[in-house]
N, C-alpha and C positions, 0 to 999 in steps of 0.2 A: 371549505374555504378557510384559508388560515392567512396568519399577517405574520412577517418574520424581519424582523429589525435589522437596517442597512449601518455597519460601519465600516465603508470603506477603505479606513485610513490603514488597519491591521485589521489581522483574525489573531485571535488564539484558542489552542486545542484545549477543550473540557478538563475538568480535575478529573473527571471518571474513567477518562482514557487514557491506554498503555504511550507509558513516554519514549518507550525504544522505537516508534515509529516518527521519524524523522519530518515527513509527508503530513502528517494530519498533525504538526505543530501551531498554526494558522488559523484557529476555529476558538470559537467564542458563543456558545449556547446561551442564548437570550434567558433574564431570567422572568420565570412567572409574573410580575410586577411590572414590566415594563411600561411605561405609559404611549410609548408609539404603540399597540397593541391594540386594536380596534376591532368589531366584528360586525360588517353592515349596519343592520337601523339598532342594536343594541349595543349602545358603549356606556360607560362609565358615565355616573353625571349626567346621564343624557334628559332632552324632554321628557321622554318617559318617565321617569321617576319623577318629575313635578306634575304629571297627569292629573288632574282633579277636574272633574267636570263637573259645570257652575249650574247645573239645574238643579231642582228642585228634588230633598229627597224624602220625597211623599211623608210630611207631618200633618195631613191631613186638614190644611187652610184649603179653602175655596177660591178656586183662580176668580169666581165673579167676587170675593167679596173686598170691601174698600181700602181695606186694611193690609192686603197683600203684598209682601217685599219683591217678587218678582217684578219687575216693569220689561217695555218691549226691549226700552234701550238696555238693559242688560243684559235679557239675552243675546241680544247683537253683540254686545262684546266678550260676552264669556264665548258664544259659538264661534268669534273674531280670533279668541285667544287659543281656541283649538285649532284652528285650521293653522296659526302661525305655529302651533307645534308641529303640527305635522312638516309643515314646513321646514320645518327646522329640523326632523328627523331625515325627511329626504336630503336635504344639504349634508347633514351625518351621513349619509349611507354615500354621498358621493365623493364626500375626504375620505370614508377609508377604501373607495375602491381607487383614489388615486394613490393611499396607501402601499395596497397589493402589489399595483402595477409596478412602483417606485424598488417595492421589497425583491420584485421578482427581478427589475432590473440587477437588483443586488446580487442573487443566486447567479445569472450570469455569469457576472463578474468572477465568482467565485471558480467556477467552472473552469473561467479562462484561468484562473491561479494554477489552479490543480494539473491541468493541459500542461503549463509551461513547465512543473515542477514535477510532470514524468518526462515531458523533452529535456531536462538536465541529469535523472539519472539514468538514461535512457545512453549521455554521453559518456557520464561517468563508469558505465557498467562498458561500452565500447573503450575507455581508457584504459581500463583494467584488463582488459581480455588481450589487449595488446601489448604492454607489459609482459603479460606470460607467455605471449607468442614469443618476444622479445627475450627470455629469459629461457627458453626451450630451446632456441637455437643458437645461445650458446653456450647450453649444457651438452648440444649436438656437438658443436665444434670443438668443444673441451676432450669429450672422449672421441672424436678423431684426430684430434692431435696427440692425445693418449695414444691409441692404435699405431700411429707414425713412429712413434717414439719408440712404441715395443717392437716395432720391426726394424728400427734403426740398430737400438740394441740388441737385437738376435745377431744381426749379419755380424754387428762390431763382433760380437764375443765368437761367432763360429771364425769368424778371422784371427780373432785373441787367441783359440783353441791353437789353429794349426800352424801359427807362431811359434805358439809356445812347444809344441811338438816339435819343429823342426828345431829351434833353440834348442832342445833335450838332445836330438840326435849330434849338434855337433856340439855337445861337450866335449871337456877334455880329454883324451884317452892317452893310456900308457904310449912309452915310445916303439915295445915292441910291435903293439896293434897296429899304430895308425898308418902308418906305410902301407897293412896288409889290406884297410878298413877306407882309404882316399878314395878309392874310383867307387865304392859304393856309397858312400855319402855322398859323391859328388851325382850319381846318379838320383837316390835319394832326395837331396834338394833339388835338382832338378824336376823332380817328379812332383814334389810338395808347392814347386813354384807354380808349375800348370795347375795345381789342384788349388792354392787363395791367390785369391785375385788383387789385385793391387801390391804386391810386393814385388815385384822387377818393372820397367817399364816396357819392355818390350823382350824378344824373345832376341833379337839382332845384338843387344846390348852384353855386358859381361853381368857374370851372376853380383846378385850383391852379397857383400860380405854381411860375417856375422855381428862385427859394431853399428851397422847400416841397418840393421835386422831389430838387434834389441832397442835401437834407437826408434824405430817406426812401432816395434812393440809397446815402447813407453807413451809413443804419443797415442796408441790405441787405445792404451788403457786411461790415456787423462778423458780421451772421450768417452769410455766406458763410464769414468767418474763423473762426468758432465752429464751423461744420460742416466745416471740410476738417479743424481741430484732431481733433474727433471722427472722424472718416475717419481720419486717421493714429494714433489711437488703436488703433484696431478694426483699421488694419492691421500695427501691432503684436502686437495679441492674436492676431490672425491668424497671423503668423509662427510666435508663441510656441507656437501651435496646431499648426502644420506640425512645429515643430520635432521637438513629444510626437508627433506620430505616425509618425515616422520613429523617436526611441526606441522607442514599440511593435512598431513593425517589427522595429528588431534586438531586441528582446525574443521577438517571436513564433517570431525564423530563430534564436534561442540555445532556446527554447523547443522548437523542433521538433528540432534537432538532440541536448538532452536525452532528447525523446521516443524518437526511432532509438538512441538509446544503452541508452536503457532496454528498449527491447524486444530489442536482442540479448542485453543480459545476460538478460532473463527468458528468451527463448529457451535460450539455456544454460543456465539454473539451471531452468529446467522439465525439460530434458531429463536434468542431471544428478542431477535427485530423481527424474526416472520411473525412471532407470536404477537407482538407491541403492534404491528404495522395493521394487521389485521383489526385489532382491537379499534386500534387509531382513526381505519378507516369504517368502520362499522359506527364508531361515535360520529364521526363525523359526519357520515351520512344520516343518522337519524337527529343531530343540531341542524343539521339544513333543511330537513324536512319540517321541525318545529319554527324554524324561525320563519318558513314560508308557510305556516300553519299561522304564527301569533299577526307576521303581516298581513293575511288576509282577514283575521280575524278583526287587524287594527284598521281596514278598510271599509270591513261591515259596521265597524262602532261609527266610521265618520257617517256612513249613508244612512246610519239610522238615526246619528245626532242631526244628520239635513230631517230627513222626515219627523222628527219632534220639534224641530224648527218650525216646520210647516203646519205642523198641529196645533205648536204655542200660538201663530201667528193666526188660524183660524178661533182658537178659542177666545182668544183678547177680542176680535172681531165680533163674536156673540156676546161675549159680557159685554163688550159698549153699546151692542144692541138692546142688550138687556137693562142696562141702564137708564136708555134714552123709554123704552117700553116703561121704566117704573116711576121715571120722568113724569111719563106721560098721565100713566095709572095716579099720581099723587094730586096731579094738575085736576085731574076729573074728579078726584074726591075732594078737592076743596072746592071745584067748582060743586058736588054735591049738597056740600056743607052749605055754600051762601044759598043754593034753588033746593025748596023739599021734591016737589016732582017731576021738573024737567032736570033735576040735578041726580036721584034716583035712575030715572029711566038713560041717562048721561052714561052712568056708573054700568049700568047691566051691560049697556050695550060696548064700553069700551072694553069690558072686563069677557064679552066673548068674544071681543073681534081680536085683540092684542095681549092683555092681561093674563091668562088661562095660557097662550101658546109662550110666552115669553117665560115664565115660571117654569113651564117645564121644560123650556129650552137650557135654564137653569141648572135645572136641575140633572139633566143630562149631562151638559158641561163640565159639571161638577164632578160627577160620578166619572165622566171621563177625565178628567186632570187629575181625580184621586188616582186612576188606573196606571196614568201613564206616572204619574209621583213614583207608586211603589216598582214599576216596571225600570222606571232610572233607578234607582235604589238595590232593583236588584244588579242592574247592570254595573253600577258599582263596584258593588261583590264581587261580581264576575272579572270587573277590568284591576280590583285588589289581587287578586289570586293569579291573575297573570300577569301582574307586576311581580310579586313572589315569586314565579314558573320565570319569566326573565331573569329576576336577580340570579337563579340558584343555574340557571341555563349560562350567566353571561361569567358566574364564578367556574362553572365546569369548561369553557372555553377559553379562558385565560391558560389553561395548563394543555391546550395541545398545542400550540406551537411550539414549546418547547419539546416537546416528547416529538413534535413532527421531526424537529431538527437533531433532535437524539439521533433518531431514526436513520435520517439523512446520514447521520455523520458514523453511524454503524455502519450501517450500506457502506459508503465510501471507504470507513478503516479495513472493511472485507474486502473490497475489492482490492484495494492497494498489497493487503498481504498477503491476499490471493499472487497476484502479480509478480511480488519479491517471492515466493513461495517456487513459483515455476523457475526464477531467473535461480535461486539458491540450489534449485536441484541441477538443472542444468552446469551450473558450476562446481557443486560437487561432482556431477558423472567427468565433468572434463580436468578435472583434479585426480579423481582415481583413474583414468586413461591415461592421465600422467604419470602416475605414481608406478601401475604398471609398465608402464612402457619403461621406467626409468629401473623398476628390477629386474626388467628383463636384461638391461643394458649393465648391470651391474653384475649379473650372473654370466654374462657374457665375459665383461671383464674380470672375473675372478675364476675361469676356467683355463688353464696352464694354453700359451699360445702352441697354435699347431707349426708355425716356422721351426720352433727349436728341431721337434721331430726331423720336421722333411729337411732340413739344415744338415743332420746327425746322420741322417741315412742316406743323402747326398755325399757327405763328405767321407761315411766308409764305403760305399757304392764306388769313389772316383779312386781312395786309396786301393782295392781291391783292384780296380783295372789296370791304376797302375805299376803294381808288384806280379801278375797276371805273368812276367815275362822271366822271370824265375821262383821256385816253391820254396827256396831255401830263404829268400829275401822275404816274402809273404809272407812266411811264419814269424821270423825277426820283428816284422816294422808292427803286424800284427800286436803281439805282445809287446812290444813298447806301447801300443796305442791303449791298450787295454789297463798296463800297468801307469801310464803317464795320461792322467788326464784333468786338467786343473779346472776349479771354476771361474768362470771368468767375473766373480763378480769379489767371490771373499776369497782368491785363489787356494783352495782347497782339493788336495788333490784324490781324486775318485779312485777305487782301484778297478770296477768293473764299470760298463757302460749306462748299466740300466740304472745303476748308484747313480751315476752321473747326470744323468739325464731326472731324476728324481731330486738330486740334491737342484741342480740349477733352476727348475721349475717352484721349490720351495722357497730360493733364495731370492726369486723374483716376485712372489709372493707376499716376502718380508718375514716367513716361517723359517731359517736354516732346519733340516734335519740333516745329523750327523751319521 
């Protein structure tokens, strides 16, 4: 049984407890002293310690003789004075069990705190987690509009390519060529036009000239420049991207190594409350067993102070007997004194009929009130020494409440970091699920796009079909294409295809190799 001090108004958390727990701020361990502090029939101050019980303790006077300080009416008021202690003890034992009750409503209370104060981070941890859903989809979006963008600028630049191809074939040529060199150019653009898309509007229409041409080339490349702008946009964000998940990271390795921190100390404060709790309860059950040991003991002293009541109360009844007998005994000897022989014979016979039985009734008496003297006397002793066994029982009971509520409040910090323990692992695994996921999408993006390919080998796959209809033309347009091939980003121009195709892939990259 323990008693634990209600303050309502606030809690706050121990000096001995870790301050990084946010949770167990609220707690306020009662100190040793506390005067609400109470334990059944032994408290502080109590009746008991002004116990002294008013009988006699055996100086060896004779209850029959004249001279004796006991009187009845004293005992009636000292045995009057005990029974009001007792009384008084039972009234103690029933404030502190309205104590308990009052204390335990407090515990309660407490409880309902605690409830309420994981229903908030309970919301708080669902605010968070939605945040990063929040924050994940549009890192999603970022590198899909990334992806859009490199396949906008693939198409632009395979279109920039065979512009700038057809622009090359009709340069200027001597006067004696170009007469000889018209119907195959004019085939030639022909062929180039089937082969990019959007440079004539229709096939019904007349071809378009070549200021019509570099003019649509200019405006291909402002879009070229609009999109490499937005590509280093996005590989900015990108960076910025990289950056926050590499903070995540040492968050997650500070995160985890909190966690190992945390679970040695719960390890130890687990093990150092199983060990206190045990102790706690082991005391505590042998203070309960004593105190239900000294009150039966404090029951048998009232029944045996009733029965010395009863004893007092017959002995006084024989000394007034005895008195009234020697009363009588002095009346016959002075009636002796005035008669010689009916005064003698007076004497004999009162002296066997009353005289003789009342002396030794006496004298019994006697011997019985020394007995029962030194018998209080010893009880005395006896109720000194368990006055002593109280004090030192009722100082050892003042210090478990508070180790109860140690106790308590261990228990509860383990539990809570238990708790935060699971929610912190779980948000680390969905942090590195993150982090993964996001190098994979990072590796993804830094791998050369597969459009330029299929773009490149499209576009000599269609030039090949269509020079197909003479070999002398296929060789020509052939080696122009090989020799004439610019980038369409920092227009540099390639002299072989796989150059090409290697430089454009680095320059998209933001690596030029020359």
């Amino acid at each position: 049984m323990m008693a634990l001090a209600s303050h309502p108004e606030h809690l706050t958390m121990p000096a001995g407890s870790d301050g990084s727990d946010d949770l167990m701020s609220d707690f306020e361990v009662l100190s040793a002293n506390d005067e609400s502090m109470a334990f059944g029939a032994v408290a502080a101050n109590g009746p008991l310690e002004n116990l002294h019980l008013s009988l006699p303790h055996g100086d060896g006077t004779s209850l029959s003789s004249a001279s004796d300080d006991l009187t009845h009416q004293e005992a009636e008021e000292r045995i009057a004075k005990v029974l009001q202690e007792n009384a008084l003890l039972k009234g103690k034992l029933a404030d502190s069990t309205a104590k308990i009750k009052q204390q335990c409503d407090t515990f309660v209370a407490w409880k309902k705190q605690f409830t309420d104060a994981e229903v908030a981070l309970k919301e708080e941890l669902s605010d968070t987690r939605r945040k990063l859903e929040e924050k994940c989809c549009l890192e999603i979006e970022l590198r899909d509009l990334v992806e859009k963008l490199q396949k906008a600028c693939t198409v632009h630049a395979s279109e920039r390519q065979a512009m700038t191809l057809m622009t090359g074939k009709w340069g200027p040529k001597s006067g004696k060529d170009g007469a000889a060199e018209g119907q195959t150019i004019s085939s030639d653009c022909t062929d180039f036009y089937d082969v990019v898309p959007g440079l004539l509007p229709s096939k019904d229409k007349d071809m378009m000239s070549i200021s019509q041409a570099v003019v649509k080339l200019h405006e291909e490349q402002s879009k070229t420049a609009e999109l490499t702008q937005k590509i280093d946009q996005l590989t900015e964000q990108l960076e910025s991207k990289t950056w926050e998940i590499r903070e995540l990271e040492e968050v997650t390795s500070k995160l985890r190594q909190q966690v190992s921190e945390a679970e040695s100390r719960n390890t130890a404060i687990t093990s150092q409350a199983t060990t206190k709790q045990a102790e706690l309860e082991t005391a505590l059950l042998e203070k309960e067993a004593l105190v239900r040991a000294l009150q039966g003991q404090c029951e048998g002293k009232v029944a045996e102070i009733e029965e010395l009541r009863r004893a007092l109360l017959t002995a006084e009844k024989n000394c007034d007997r005895a008195r009234r007998d020697y009363a009588e005994l002095l009346q016959t000897w002075q009636n002796y004194e005035n008669s010689n022989d009916a005064g003698e014979q007076t004497f004999v016979r009162v002296e066997q009929q009353s005289g003789a039985a009342a002396w030794r009734d006496a004298e019994r008496m006697k011997r019985q009130s020394e007995r029962q003297a030194q018998e209080l006397s010893e009880r005395e002793s006896q109720i000194e020494v368990l006055r002593q066994e109280v004090e030192r029982l009722k100082k050892d009971l003042e210090l478990l409440p508070p180790l109860q509520a140690q106790v308590e409040v261990y228990r509860t910090d383990y539990d809570t970091e238990r708790n935060l323990r699971r929610q912190l692992e779980t948000t680390v695994q969905q942090h590195l699920n993150t982090i993964e996921e996001l190098r994979e999408q990072i590796n993804a993006l830094q791998e050369p796009p597969p459009e330029l390919r299929s773009s490149q080998s499209s576009n000599s796959s269609n030039q090949r079909s269509s020079e197909s209809n003479s070999a002398s033309a296929q060789q020509t347009s052939a080696q122009a294409m090989e020799s004439l091939l610019p980038c369409p980003l920092c227009q540099e121009v390639c002299s072989t295809r796989s150059l090409y195709i290697a430089h454009v892939q680095s320059c998209a990259d933001g690596q030029e190799v020359r």
